[in-house]
C-alpha positions as CSV (number, residue, x, y, z in Angstrom):
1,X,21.1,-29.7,19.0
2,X,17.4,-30.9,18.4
3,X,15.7,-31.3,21.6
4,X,12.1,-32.8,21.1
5,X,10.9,-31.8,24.1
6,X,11.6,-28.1,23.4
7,X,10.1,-25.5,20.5
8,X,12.6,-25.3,17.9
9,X,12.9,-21.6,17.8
10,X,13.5,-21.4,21.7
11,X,16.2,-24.0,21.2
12,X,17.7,-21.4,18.2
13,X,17.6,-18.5,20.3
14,X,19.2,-20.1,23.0
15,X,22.0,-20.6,20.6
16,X,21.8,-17.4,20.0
17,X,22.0,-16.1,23.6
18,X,24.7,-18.5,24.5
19,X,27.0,-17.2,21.5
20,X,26.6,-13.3,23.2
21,X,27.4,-14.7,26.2
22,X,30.2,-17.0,25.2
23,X,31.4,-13.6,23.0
24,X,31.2,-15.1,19.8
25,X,28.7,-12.6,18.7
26,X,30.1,-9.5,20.4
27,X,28.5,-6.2,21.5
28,X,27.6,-3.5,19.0
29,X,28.4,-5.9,16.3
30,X,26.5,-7.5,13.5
31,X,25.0,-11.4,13.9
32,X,24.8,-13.2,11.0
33,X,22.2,-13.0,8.9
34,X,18.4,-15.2,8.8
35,X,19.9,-17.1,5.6
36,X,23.1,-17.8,7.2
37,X,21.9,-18.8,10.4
38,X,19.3,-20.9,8.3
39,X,22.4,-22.8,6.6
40,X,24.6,-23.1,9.2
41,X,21.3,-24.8,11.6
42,X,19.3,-26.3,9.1
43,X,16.1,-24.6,9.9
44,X,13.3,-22.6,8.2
45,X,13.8,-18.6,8.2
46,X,10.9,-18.4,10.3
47,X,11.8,-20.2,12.6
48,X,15.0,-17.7,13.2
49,X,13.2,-14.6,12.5
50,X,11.0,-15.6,15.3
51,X,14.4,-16.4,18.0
52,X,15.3,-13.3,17.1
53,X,12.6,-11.2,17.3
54,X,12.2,-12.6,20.6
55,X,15.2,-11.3,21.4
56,X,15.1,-8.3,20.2
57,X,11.9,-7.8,22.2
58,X,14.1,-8.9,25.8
59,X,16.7,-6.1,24.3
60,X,19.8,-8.7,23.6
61,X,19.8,-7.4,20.0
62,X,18.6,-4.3,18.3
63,X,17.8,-3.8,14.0
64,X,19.2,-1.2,12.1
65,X,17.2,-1.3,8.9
66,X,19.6,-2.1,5.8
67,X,22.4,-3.0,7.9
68,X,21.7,-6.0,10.0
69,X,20.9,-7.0,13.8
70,X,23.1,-6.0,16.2
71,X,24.2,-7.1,20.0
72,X,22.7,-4.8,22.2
73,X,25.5,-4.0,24.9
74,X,23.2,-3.8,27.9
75,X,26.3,-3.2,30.6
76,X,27.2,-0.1,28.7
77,X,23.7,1.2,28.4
78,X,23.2,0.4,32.0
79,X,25.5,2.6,33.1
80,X,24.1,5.5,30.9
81,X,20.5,5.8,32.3
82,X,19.7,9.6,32.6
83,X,17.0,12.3,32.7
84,X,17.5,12.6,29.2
85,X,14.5,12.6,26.6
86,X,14.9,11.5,22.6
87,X,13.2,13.2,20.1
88,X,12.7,12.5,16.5
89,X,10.9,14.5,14.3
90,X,11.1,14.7,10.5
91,X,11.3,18.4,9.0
92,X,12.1,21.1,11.7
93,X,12.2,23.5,9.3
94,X,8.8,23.3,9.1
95,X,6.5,25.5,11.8
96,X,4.1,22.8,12.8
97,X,7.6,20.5,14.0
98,X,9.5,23.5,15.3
99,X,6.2,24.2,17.3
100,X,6.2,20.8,19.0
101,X,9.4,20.5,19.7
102,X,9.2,23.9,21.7
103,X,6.5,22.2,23.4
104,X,8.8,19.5,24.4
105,X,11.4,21.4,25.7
106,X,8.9,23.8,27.8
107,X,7.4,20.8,30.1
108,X,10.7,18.9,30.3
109,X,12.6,21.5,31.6
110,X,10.5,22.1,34.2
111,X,11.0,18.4,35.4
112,X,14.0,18.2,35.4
113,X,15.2,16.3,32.1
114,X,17.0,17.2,29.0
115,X,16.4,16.7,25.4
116,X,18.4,15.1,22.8
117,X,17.0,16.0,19.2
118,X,17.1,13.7,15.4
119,X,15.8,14.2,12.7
120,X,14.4,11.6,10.0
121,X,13.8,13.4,7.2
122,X,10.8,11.3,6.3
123,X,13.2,8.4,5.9
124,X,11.7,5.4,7.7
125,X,15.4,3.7,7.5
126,X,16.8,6.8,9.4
127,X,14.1,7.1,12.1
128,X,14.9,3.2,12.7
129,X,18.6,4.2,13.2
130,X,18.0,7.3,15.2
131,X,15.4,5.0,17.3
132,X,18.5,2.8,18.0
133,X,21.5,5.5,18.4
134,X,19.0,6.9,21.2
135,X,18.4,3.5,22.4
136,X,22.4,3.6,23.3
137,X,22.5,6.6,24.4
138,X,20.4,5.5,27.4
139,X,17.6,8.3,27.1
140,X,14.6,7.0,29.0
141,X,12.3,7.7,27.0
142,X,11.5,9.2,23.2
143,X,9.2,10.9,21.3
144,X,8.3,10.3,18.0
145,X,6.9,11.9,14.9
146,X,7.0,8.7,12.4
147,X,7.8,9.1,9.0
148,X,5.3,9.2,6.1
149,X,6.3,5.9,4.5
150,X,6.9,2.9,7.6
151,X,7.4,0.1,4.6
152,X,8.7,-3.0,6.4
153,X,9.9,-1.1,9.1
154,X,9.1,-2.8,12.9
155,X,11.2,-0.3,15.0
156,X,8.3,1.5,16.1
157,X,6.4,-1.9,16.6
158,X,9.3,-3.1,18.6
159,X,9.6,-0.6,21.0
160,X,6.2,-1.1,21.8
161,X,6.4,-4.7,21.9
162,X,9.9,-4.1,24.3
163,X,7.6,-2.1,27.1
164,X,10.2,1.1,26.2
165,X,8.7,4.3,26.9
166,X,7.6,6.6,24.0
167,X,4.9,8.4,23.0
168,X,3.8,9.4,19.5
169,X,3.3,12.9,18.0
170,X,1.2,14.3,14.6
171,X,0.8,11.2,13.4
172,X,-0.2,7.4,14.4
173,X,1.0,4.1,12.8
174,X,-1.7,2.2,11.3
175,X,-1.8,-1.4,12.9
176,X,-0.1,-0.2,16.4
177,X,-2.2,1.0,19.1
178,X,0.3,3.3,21.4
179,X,0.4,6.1,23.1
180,X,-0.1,9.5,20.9
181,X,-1.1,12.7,21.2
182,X,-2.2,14.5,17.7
183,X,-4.6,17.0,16.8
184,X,-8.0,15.9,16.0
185,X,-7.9,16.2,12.2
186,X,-11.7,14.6,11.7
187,X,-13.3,17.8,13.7
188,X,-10.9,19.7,11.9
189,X,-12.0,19.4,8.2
190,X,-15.6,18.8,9.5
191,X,-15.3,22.3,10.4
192,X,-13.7,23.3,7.4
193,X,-16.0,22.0,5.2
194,X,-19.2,22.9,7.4
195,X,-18.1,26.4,7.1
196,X,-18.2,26.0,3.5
197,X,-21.4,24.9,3.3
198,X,-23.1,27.0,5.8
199,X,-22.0,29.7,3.2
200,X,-23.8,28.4,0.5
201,X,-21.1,26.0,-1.8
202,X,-21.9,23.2,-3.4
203,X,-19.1,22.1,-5.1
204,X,-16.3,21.5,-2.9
205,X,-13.7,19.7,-3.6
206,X,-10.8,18.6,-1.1
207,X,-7.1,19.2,-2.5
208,X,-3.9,17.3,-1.6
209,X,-0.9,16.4,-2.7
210,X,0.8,13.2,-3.4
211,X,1.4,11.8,0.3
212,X,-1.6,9.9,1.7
213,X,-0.3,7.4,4.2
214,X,-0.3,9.1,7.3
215,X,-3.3,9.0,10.1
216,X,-3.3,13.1,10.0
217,X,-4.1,13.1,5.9
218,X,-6.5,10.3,6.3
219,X,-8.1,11.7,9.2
220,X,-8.7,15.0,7.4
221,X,-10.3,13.1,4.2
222,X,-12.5,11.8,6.5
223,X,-13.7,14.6,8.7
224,X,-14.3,16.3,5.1
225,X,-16.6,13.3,3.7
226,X,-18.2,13.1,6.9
227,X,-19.1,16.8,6.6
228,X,-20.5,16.3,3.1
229,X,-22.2,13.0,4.2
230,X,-24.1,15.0,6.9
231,X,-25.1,17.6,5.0
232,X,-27.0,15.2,2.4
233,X,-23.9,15.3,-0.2
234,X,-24.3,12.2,-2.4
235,X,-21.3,10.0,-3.4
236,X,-20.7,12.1,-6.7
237,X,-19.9,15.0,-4.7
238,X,-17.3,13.9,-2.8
239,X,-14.6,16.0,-5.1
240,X,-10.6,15.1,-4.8
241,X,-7.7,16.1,-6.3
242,X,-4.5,15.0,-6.1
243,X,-1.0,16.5,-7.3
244,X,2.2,14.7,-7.7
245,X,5.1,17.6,-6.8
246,X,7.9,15.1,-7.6
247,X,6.7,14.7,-11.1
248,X,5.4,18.1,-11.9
249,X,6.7,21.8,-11.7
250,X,5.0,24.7,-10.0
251,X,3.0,26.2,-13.6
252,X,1.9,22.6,-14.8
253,X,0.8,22.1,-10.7
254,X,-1.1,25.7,-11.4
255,X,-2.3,24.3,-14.7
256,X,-4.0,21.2,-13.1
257,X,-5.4,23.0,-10.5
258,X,-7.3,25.5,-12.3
259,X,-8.4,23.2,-15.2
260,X,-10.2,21.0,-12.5
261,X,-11.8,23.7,-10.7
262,X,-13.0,25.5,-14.4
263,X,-14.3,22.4,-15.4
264,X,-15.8,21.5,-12.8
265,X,-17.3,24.4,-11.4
266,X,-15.8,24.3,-7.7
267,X,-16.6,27.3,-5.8
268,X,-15.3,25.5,-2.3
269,X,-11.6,24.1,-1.7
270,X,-10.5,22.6,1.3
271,X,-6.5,22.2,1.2
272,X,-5.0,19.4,2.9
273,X,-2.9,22.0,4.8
274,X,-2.1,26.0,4.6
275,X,1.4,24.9,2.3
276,X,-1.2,23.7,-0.2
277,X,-3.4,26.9,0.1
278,X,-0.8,29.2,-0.8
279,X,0.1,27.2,-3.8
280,X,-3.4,27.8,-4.6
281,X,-3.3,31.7,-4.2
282,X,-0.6,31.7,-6.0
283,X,-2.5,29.7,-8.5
284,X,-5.2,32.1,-8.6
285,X,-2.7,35.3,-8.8
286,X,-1.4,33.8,-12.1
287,X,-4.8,33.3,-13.9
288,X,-6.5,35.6,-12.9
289,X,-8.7,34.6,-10.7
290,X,-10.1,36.5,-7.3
291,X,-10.3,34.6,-3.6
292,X,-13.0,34.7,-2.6
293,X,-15.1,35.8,-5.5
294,X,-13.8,33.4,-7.8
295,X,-13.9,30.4,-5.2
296,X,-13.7,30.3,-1.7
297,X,-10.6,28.1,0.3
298,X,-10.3,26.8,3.4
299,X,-6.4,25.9,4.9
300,X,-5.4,23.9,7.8
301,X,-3.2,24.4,10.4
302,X,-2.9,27.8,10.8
303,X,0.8,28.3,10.1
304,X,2.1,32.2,10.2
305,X,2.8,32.9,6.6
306,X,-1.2,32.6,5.7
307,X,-1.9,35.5,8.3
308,X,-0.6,38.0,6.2
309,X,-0.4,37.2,1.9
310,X,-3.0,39.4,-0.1
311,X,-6.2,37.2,0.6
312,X,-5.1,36.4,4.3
313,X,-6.4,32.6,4.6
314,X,-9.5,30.7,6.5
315,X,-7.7,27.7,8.2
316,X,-7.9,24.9,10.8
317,X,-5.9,26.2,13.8
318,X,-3.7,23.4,15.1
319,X,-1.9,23.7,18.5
320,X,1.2,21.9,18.3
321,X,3.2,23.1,21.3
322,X,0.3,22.3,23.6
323,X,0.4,18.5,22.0
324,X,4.3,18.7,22.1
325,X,3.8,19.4,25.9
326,X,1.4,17.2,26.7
327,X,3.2,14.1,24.8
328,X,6.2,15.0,27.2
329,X,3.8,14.8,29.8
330,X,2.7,11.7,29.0
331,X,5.8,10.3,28.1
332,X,7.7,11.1,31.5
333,X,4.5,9.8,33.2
334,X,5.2,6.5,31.6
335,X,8.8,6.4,32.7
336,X,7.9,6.6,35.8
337,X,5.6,4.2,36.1
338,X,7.3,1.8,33.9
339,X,8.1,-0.8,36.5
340,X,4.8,-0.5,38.1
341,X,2.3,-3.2,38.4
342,X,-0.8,-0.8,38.1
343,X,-2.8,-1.8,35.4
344,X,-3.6,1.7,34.3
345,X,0.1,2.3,33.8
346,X,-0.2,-0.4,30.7
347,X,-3.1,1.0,29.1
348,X,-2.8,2.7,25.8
349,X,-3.7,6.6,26.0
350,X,-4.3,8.7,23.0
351,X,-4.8,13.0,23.2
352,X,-7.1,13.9,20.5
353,X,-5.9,17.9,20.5
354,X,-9.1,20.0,19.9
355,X,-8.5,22.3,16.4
356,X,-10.0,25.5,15.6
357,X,-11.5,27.7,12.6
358,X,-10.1,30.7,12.0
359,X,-12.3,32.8,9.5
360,X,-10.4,35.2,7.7
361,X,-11.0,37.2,3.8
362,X,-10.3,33.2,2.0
363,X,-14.4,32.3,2.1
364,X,-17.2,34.4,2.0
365,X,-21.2,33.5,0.9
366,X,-22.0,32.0,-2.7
């Protein structure tokens, strides 16, 4: 099979290819895997995981993660093409995701497409399998919220690399520039902070919980330091705490929390979001402690339970239905221009969604 004359990996996925088209390898069903194709051709596993992630990239085979690589059965998706949009989110329980996905829905129904909802749960495995099921489905487009923890996972990365339409939501993926539209979480806990200072604190400290990988949590650490940097903080001011909720209960959570702002004197929180801020009124309720006499807090994202608890809470106001709108937006305008030569129609856009302070009983002067 060696041809000298010919890159070794072109000549394996040409093997490949041949083998779906012979119907060796048929579609919708598993190839063999990189260490068996290694055996049975006697070449390095690079050199297959680059044949087939070529074609995976000119859609002959698709990944599902933990299962294998797959045939893609172009004929049958052909046929399929439709005015219908894929969704994924992770939690629609949650406001912020039920809020965006309304968003969807409002601009695509007045264009004339339909929407076809997953959800990932914050599984990176399942978003790479719901990516896929969509995929054969034949939507013509999706929108994606990715999950908190991408591991190895290169289905997002793939997509991009395929030309497929989609468009992210909340949240970018570190390493791959792509279309998204998310709220601008820097501004957001600049404000947040700024407000506390302009109030007179001097010890704030920013509280979050375990999860730290996603561009929304970074982007509000660094809106916060930024803030404090401003402001003339020095490095020893820059306060964080972090609680692990898998490995502690509610009451030893409570405990944690108080000890470190007793000890260290906070009078200014910033919570990662408004979840976190009630978990620290409740906190407060059960030692005694008064918002905002005791210490002033400042939320983010403005979600409706805060509105209305004893100390209603200061947050960041977030706007997800207008970003869920305007990521369908720019999603069907990349479907239509997919085939277009227009330079413009290649280039990556990202919607930085404006956020807002909302100044409620939470904060008050030092």
């Amino acid at each position: 099979m060696i041809n000298e004359n010919k890159p070794l990996y072109i000549q394996i996925k040409e093997y490949i290819l041949q083998r779906i088209k012979d119907g060796t390898y048929k579609p919708e069903e598993v190839i063999p895997t990189e260490r068996a194709l290694c055996s049975e051709l006697d070449v390095s596993r690079q050199t297959v995981r680059r044949a087939i992630q070529d074609l995976v990239y000119e859609g002959y085979l698709y990944r599902v993660q933990g299962a294998g690589t797959y045939v893609f059965d172009k004929k049958l998706n052909e046929s399929k093409k439709s005015n219908n949009i894929g969704v994924i989110l992770n939690r629609t329980a949650d406001e912020l995701e039920s809020k965006l996905l309304s968003g969807i829905e409002s601009y695509i129904e007045k264009h004339g497409y339909t929407l076809t909802f997953m959800n990932s749960n914050e599984d990176y495995r399942k978003e790479a399998e719901n990516i896929q099921k969509l995929k054969n489905n034949g939507v013509a487009g999706i929108i994606i919220m990715p999950s908190e923890n991408q591991q190895d996972s290169s289905a997002i990365s793939d997509l991009k690399d395929e030309n497929y339409p989609f468009v992210l939501v909340d949240r970018k993926i570190k390493n791959c520039e792509t279309d998204a539209v998310v709220s601008d979480n820097i501004d957001g806990a600049f404000q947040a902070t700024k407000h506390l200072i302009d109030l007179g604190h001097q010890k704030i400290v920013f509280i979050k919980n375990r999860y730290t990988i996603t561009s929304s949590i970074q982007d509000r650490i660094t809106g916060y330091k930024k803030a404090l940097k401003e402001y003339g903080f020095e490095d020893d001011e820059i306060l964080f705490l972090s609680y692990n909720e898998n490995e502690k209960n509610d009451d030893q959570i409570y405990d944690e929390i108080y000890e470190y702002i007793t000890k260290n004197k906070i009078t200014g929180i910033v919570a990662l979001n408004d979840y976190i801020g009630l978990l620290i009124v409740k906190m407060a309720r059960k030692k005694n402690l008064k918002i905002p006499k005791d210490f002033s807090i400042v939320g983010f994202d403005n979600n409706e339970v805060v509105k209305h608890i004893e100390v209603p809470l200061t947050t960041i106001a977030q706007f997800p239905e207008k970003i869920g709108y305007h990521a369908a937006e720019l999603l069907i305008q990349k479907i239509n221009n997919k085939n277009s030569n227009d330079l413009s129609s290649r280039m990556v856009h990202q919607i930085y969604y404006p956020t807002k302070l909302i100044i409620r009983s939470s904060t008050q002067n030092i």
